[in-house]
N, C-alpha and C positions, 0 to 999 in steps of 0.2 A: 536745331535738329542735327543729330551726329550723322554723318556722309561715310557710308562703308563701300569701300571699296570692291567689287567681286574679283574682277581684272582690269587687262587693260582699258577696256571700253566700254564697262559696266558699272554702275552708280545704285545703289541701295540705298533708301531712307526709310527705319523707320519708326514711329513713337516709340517712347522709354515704354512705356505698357507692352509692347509688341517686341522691342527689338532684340531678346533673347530667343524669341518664337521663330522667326518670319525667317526664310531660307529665300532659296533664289527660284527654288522648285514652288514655292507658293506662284510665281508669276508664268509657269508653263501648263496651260495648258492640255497635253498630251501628258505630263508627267501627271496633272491632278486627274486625267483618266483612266490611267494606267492605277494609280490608287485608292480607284472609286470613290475620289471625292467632291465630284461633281454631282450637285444636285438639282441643275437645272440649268438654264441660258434662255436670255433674249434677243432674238435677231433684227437689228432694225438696217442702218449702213452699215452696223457690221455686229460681231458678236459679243453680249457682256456674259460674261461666265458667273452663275453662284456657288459655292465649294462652300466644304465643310471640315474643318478642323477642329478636333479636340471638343466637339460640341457644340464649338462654335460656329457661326454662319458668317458667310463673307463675299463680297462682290470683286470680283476681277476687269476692271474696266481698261481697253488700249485707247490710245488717244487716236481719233483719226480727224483730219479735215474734212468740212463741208465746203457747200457752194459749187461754184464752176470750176477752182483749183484741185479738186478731188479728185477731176480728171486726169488730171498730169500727173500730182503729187499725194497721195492715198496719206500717207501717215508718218513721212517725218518732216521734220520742223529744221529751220535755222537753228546753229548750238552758241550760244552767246553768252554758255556759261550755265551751269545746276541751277543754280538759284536763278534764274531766269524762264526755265523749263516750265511747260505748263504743270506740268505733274507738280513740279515743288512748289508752284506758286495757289495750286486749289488745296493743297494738302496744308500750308501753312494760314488759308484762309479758312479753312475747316476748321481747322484747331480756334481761330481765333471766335469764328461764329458761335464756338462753342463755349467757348469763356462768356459770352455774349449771351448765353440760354437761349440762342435760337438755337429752332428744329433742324436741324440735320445729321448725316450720319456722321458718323463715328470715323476719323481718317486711321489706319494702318499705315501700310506703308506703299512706297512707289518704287520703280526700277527706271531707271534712263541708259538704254544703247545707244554709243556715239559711234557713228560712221564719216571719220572727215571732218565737215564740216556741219553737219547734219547731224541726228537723233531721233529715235524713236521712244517713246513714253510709255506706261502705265504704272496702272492706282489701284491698289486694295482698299474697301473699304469696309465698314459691319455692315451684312446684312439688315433692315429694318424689316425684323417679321410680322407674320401677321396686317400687311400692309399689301395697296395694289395699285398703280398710278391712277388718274383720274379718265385717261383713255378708255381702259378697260373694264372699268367701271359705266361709263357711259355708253357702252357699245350694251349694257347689260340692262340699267334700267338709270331713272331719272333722279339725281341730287337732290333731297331737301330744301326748302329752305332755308332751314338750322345751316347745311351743309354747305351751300352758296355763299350765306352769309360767311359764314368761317375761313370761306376761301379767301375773299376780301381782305377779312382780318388776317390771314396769314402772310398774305404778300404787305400788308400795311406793316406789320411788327418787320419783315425785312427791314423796308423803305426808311421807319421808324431809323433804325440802325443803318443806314446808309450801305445798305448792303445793295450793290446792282449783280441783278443773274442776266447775264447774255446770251441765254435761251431761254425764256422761263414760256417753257408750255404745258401741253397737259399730262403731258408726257414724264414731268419734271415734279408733279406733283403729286405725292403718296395722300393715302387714307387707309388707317388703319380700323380695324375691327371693332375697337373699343373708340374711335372717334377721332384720336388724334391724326394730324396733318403734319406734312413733311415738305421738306422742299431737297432735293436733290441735284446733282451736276451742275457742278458752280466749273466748268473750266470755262476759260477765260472772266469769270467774275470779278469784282473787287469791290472795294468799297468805297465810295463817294462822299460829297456833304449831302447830309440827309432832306435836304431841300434841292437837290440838283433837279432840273427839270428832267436829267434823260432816266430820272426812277420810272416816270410814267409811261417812257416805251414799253418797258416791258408789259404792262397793262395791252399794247397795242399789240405785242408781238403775242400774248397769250391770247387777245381774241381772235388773232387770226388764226390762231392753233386750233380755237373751237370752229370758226365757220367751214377753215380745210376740210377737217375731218366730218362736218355734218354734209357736206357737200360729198364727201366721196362714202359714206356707209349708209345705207340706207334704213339701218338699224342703229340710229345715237340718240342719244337724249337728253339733246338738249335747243333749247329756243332764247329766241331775244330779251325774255321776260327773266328769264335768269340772270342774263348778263346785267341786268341793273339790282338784280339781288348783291351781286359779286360788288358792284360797285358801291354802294350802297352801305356794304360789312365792309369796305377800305375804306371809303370814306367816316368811318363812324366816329364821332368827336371824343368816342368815351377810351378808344384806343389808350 
């Protein structure tokens, strides 16, 4: 991936499809509101921006920390080099999941501010339309069992390909209009041997994502009898 330089302490990467398009104003924010090309956002620990170029749809994601260092250090990172940043490291695994004909978006390009010793990140990606994560879906009405089952099979065809997501919640999982499934936010992702045992956390971390949220809305829809559908479409031999 060719490395453009903006200034002194700004870094540009972005695919050959993109890299004659993508400016440095695609990653501000206030500049994409000033040009009415924002078409919506998500606020969770903080905010993802969707924008609109040329027809096309796109995600603006900043990288921030979780956990209990959040508190200290909100969103930059040790600098130990571009190609070590998380931004270059999910945008190079994007590409590759992609050669791979799994589900996910489409990488554009990333920005890295170096400060010091430190940096700050973000990642443009294609918007997936017509799609809505599995949250908000369930806060609405209850998954098939067609739809259970597929979810299974969609974390399996990862696993298959040795792919580990280091958050895979339900948060992380699209469903589009016409059926298809996505998997989204690979940072800190990578890829494994396809038999490593730690594929099946994420299984553990994604159930915990469903009990959190049935425990805290009182409006979800979803039960224990699901959860062995899901398991059930992963485990299926015909994979």
């Amino acid at each position: 991936m060719k490395i453009q330089q903006i200034d002194k302490n700004r870094f540009m990467v972005a695919v050959k499809k993109y890299r004659e398009k993508v400016t440095k104003d695609w990653f501000d924010p206030e500049q994409l509101k000033k040009n009415d090309e924002i078409i919506g956002q998500s606020v969770g620990r903080n905010t993802t921006y969707f924008f609109e170029k040329d027809g096309k749809r796109f995600v603006l994601r900043r990288y921030y920390r979780g956990g209990l260092i959040a508190k200290w250090v909100e969103d930059s990172y040790l600098f130990l080099g571009l190609r070590k940043t998380r931004a270059f490291r999910e945008m190079k695994l994007l590409k590759e999941m992609r050669k791979r004909n799994l589900p996910v978006p489409e990488p554009v390009a990333l920005m890295v501010s170096r400060k010091g010793l430190t940096y700050r990140a973000s990642i443009i990606i294609r918007l997936i339309g017509n799609s809505r994560d599995l949250f908000h879906i369930l806060r609405e009405r209850a998954l098939t069992e067609k739809e259970w089952l597929a979810v299974g099979r969609l974390i399996r065809n990862f696993h298959n390909k040795g792919v580990y997501h280091a958050d895979l919640n339900i948060h992380n999982i699209l469903l589009s209009r016409d059926g298809e499934m996505w998997l989204i936010d690979f940072d800190r992702g990578r890829f494994v041997e396809p038999n490593a045992s730690n594929l099946e956390t994420n299984l553990g971390r994604l159930k915990r994502s469903l009990e959190k949220e049935s425990k805290k809305w009182q409006e979800f829809h979803w039960r224990q009898p699901d959860w062995e559908l899901l398991l059930k479409g992963y485990h299926d031999e015909h994979q």
